[in-house]
C-alpha positions in Angstrom: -11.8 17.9 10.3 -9.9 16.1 12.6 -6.3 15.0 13.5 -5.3 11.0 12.9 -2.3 8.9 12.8 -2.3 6.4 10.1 -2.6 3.7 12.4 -6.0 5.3 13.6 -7.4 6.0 9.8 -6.9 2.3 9.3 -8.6 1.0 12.8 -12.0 3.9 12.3 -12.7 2.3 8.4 -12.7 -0.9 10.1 -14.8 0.4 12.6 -17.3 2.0 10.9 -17.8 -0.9 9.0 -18.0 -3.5 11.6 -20.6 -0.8 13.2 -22.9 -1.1 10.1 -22.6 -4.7 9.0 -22.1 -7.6 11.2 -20.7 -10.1 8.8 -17.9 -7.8 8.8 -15.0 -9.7 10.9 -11.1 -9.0 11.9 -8.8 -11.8 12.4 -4.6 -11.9 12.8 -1.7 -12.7 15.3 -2.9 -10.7 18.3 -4.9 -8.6 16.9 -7.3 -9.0 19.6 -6.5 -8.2 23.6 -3.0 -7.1 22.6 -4.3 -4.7 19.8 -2.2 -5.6 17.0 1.6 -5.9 16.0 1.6 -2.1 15.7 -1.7 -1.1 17.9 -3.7 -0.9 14.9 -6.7 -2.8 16.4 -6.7 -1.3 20.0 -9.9 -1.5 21.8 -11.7 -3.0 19.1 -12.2 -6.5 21.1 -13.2 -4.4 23.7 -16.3 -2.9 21.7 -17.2 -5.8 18.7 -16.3 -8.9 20.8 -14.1 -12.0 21.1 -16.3 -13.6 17.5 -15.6 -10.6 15.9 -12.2 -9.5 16.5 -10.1 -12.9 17.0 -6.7 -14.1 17.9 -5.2 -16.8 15.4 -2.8 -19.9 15.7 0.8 -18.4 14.3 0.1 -20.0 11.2 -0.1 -17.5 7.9 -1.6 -20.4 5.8 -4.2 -20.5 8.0 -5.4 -16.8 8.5 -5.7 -16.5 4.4 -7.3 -19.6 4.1 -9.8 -18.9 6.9 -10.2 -15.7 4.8 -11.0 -17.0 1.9 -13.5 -19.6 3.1 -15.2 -16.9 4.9 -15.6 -15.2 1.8 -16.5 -17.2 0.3 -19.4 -18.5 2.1 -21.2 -14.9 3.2 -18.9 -12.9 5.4 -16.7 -10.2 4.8 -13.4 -10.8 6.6 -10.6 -8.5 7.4 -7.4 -10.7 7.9 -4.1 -9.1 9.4 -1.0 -10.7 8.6 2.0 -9.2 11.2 4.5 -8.6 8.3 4.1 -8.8 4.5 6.7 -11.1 4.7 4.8 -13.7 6.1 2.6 -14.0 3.0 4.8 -16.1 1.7 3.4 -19.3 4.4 -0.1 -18.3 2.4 0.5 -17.4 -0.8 -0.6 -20.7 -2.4 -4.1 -19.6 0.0 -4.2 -16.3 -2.1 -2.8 -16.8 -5.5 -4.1 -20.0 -5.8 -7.7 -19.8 -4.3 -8.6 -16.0 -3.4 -7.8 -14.5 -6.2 -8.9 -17.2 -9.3 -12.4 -18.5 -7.1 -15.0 -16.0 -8.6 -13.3 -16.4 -12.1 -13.3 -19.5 -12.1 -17.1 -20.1 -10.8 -18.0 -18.0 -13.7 -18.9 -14.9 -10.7 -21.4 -16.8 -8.9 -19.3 -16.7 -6.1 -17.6 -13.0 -4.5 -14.8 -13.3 -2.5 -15.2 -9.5 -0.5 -11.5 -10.2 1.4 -9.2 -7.7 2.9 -5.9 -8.9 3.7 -3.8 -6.4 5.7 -0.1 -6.5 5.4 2.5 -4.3 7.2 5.3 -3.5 4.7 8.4 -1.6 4.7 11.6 -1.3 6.3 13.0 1.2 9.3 12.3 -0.4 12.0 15.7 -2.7 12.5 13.3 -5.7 12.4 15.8 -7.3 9.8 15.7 -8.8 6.6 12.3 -11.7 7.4 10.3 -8.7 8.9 11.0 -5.4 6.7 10.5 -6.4 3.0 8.1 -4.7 0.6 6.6 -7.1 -1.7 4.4 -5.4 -3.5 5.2 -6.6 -6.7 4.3 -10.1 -6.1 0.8 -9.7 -5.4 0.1 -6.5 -7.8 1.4 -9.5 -10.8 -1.4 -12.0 -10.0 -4.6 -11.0 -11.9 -7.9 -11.4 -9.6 -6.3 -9.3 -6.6 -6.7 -5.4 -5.9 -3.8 -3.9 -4.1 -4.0 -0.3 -2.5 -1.2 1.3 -0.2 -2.1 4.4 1.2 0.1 7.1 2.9 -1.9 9.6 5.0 -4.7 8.8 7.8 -7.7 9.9 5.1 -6.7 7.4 2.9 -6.1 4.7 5.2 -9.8 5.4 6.2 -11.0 5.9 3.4 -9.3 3.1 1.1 -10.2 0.6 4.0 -13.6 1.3 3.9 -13.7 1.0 -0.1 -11.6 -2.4 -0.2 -14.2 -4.1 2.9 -16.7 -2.8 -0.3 -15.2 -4.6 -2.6 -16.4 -8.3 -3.7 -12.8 -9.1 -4.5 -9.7 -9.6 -2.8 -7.9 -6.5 -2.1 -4.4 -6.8 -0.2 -4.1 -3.9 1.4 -0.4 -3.1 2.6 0.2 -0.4 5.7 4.0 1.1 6.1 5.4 0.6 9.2 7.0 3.9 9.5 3.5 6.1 9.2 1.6 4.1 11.9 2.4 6.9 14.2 2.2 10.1 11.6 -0.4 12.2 12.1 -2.3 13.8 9.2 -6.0 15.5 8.6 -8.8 13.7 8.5 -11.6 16.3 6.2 -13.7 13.2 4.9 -14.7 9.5 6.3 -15.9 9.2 2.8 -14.8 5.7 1.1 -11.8 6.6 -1.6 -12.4 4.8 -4.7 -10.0 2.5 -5.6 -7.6 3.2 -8.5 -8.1 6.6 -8.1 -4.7 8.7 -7.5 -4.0 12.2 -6.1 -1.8 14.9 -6.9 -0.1 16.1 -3.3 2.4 18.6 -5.0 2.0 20.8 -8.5 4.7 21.3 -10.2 5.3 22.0 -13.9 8.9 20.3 -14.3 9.6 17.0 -13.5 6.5 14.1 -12.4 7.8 12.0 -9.1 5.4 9.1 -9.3 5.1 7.1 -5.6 3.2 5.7 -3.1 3.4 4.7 0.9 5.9 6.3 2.9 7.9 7.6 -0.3 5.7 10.2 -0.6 6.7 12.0 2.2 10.2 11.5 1.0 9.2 12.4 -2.6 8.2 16.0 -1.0 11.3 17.1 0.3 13.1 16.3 -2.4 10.7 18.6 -4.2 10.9 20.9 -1.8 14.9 21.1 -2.4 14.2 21.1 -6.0 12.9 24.1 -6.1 15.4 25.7 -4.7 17.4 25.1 -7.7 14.2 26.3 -9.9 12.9 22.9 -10.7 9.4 22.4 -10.0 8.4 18.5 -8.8 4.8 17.0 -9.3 4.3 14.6 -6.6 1.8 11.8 -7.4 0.6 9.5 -5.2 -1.1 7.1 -6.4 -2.4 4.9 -3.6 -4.0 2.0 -5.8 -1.1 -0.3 -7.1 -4.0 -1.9 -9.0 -6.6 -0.9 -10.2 -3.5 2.1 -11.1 -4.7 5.2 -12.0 -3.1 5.8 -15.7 -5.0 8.9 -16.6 -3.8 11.0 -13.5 -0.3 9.7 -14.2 -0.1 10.6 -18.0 -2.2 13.9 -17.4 0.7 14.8 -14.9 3.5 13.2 -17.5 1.6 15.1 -20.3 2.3 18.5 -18.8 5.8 18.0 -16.9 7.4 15.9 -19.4 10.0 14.1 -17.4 9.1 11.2 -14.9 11.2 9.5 -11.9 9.0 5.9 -10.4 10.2 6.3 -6.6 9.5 3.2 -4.9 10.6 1.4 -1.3 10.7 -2.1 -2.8 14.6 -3.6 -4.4 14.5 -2.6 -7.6 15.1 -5.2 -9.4 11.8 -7.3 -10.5 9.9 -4.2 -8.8 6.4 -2.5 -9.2 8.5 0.3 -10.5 9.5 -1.7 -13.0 6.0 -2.0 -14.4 5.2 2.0 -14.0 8.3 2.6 -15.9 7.1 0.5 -19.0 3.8 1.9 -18.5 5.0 4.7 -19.0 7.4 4.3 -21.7 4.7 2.1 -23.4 2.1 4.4 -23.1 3.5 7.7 -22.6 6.6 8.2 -24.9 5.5 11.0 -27.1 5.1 13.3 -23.8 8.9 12.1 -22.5 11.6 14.7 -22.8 14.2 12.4 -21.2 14.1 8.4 -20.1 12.2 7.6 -17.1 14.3 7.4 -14.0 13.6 4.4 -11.7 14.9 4.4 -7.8 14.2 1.8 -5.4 16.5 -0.2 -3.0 19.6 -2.0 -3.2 19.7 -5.3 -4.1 20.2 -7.1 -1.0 18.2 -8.6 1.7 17.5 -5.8 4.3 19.9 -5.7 6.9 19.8 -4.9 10.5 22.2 -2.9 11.5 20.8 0.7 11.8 23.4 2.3 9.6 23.4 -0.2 6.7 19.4 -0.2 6.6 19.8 3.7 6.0 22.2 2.6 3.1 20.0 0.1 1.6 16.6 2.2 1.7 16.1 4.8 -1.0 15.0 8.6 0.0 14.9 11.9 -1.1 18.9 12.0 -2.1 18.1 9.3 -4.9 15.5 11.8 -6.1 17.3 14.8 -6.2 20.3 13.3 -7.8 18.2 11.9 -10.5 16.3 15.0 -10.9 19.5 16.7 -11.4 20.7 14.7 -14.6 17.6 15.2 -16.1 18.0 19.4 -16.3 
């Protein structure tokens, strides 16, 4: 058992897969001498090499494109893209190529991608640089999409998705590249497998990412007032892990979808009807959805507070449901 920040579970799965297997490759903005954007990739230049870990032309199109020809053809590239913003320069690269390439060559063909994408906002990088955009790519059959929230499942849902003979966009929140968490296992996670981080036998708070931590202390205030919050995180967007989420729905029979991303068009969206679809006969009450204001993101410090959901949004919701 050891200490990591989330920043470091993401850089040792790489790791440990560029140890074993030498078509494994990392590509990106700076990801090489400077270390990354966010310092994900520090020192790895320094012990794979300038033809393993390389420095890209800005150019977004590009990166995925390289990607997906390198896939294609017998490596297994990791490809950082600084923000999840800029996905939308290769988004014709991915939707259009990555993930319909083995379906359309009838599987004779894999396409063992892992695009990396820093999500979120937070960080008063403004409304091009703090979007989360998860909903675009989880809609487009032929992707995987995973966002873990601790340091073990950073680790072990990188090493899982480098696994993986499809494409699996992998987004990383800004805000826990710093956190520290345990590390008990450098075991891969399977993907579209949850986990329950809280018990509780009132009220399911379904959530991924950062808004897990946020989804905690509103159950921690919770049960001061006697109501007892599930917390699942679910850490695979897709393949989405519908059994732990109606066994937790089954027992608690209420459910509030707790997500970063503006709410309208979300990812939350689709857990709700999931849920409602799928679910109805264990509901008590209508599912509660919470994500954030309809706006771009804004800069100033105070009005990106405003526009971000947290744990307030939970509790209140919570609290019309009892």
């Amino acid at each position: 058992m050891k200490m990591m920040t989330y920043a470091e579970g993401i850089r040792e799965g790489m790791s440990i897969r560029m140890r074993e297997n030498p078509n494994v490759v990392l590509f990106g903005e700076d990801v090489g001498a400077f270390g990354g954007c966010f310092g994900v990739s520090a020192g790895m230049i320094d012990e794979f090499g300038p033809d393993r870990v390389r420095d890209t032309p800005i150019s977004e199109g590009a990166i995925v494109g390289c990607a997906v020809g390198a896939a294609a053809t017998g490596l297994r590239p990791i490809a950082e893209l600084m923000f999840c913003d800029f996905l939308t320069v290769g988004m014709d690269q991915l939707v259009n190529q990555a993930a319909k390439m083995r379906y359309m060559f009838g599987g004779k063909i894999s396409m063992p991608m892992v695009l990396r994408m820093p999500a979120g906002a937070g960080t008063g990088a403004a409304a091009q640089h703090s979007q989360s955009l998860e909903a675009w790519v989880t809609h487009v059959p032929g992707l995987k999409v995973v966002y873990p929230s601790t340091a073990e499942d950073a680790l072990g849902l990188m090493l899982s998705a480098i696994d993986d003979d499809n494409p699996v966009v992998y987004f990383e929140n800004k805000l826990l590249m710093g956190v520290k968490s345990e590390v008990k296992s450098l075991e891969p996670i399977p993907l579209g497998k949850g986990r329950i981080v809280r018990e509780g036998g009132d009220l399911s708070i379904i959530t991924y990412g950062r808004q897990v931590f946020d989804a905690l202390k509103a159950a921690e205030e919770l049960a001061k007032e006697g109501i007892e919050a599930e917390v699942v995180d679910l850490r695979s967007l897709y393949p989405l892990d519908t059994e732990l989420m109606e066994q937790s729905i089954s027992k608690t029979h209420k459910a509030i979808v707790f997500t970063e991303e503006v709410k309208r068009g979300g990812y939350g969206g689709e857990l709700s009807a999931i849920i409602g679809e799928e679910m109805f006969d264990y509901l008590d009450a209508p599912v509660a959805r919470i994500g954030a204001l309809n706006t771009p993101v804004p800069f100033a410090p105070n009005l990106e507070q405003y526009y971000m959901p947290n744990e307030k949004d939970v509790i209140a919701a919570a609290r019309k449901m009892f």
